[in-house]
C-alpha positions in Angstrom: 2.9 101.7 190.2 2.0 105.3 191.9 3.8 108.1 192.5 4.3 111.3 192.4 6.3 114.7 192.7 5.8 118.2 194.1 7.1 121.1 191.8 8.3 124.5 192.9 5.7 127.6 191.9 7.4 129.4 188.9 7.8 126.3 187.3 6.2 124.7 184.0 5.8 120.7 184.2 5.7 119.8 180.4 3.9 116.9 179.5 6.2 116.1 176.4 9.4 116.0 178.7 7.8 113.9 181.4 6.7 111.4 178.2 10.5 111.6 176.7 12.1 111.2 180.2 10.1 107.7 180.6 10.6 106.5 177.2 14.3 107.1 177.4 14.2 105.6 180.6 12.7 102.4 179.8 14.5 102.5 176.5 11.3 102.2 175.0 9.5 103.2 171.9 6.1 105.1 172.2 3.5 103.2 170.3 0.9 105.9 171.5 -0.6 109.2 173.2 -3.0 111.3 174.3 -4.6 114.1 176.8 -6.6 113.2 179.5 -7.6 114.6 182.1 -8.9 113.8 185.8 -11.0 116.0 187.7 -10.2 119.2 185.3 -6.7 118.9 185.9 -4.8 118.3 182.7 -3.2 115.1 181.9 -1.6 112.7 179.4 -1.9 109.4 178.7 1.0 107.0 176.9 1.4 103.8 176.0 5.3 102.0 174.9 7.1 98.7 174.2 10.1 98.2 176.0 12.1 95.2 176.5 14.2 93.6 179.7 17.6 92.3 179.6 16.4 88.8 178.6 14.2 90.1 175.3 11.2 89.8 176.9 8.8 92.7 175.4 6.2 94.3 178.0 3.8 97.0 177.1 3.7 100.0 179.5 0.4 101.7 180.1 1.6 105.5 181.8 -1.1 108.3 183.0 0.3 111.9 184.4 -1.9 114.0 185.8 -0.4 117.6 186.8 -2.9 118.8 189.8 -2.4 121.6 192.3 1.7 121.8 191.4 1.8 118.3 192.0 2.4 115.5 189.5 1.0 111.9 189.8 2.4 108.9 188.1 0.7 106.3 187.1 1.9 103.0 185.4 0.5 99.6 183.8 3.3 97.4 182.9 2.5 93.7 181.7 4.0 91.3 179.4 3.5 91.9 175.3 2.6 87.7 175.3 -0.9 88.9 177.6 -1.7 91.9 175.6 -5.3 91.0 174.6 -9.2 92.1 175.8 -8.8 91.1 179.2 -5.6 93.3 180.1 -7.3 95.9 178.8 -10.0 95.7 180.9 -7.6 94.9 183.7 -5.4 98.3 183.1 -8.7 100.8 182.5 -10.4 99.4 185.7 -6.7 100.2 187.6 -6.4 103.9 185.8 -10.3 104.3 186.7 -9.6 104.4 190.5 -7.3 106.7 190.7 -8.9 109.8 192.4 -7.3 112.7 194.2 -9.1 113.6 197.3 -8.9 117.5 198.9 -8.4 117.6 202.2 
């Protein structure tokens, strides 16, 4: 999944309330972190095990990237059961084209 959100100038995107909103949000526990970034532009990277209603466990794979006042959202989301070399692969190759073209 992509998205992504314009913020008003003034404001201050933080990086640690974007990664608590989703965590809550997925009722998820954070297994990881760290900065990126893409282009120059900071960013964050996270990973977190959350469950659905039935118990099944999927990992989530999230990148923000705050560019030009905007913020992109990037996720990865599989099931924990294929969590192995191959996802990996599978989740850096879909991260790696991401790209933000100026107009």
């Amino acid at each position: 999944m992509i998205g992504y959100f314009d913020y008003v100038p003034g404001t201050i995107f933080s990086f640690d309330k974007a990664r608590d909103g989703m965590i809550n949000a997925v009722k998820g526990t954070l297994l990881g972190e760290s900065a990126i970034s893409l282009g120059g532009s900071p960013g964050r990277e996270l990973k977190a095990l959350t469950k659905d209603d039935e118990g099944t466990e999927y990992l989530l794979r999230a990148r923000f990237y705050d560019i030009d006042k905007r913020v992109y959202v990037l996720q990865f989301i599989f099931p924990k059961s294929l969590d192995g070399d191959a996802m990996s692969a599978e989740g850096s190759r879909y991260f790696g084209s991401f790209q933000v073209v100026k107009n």
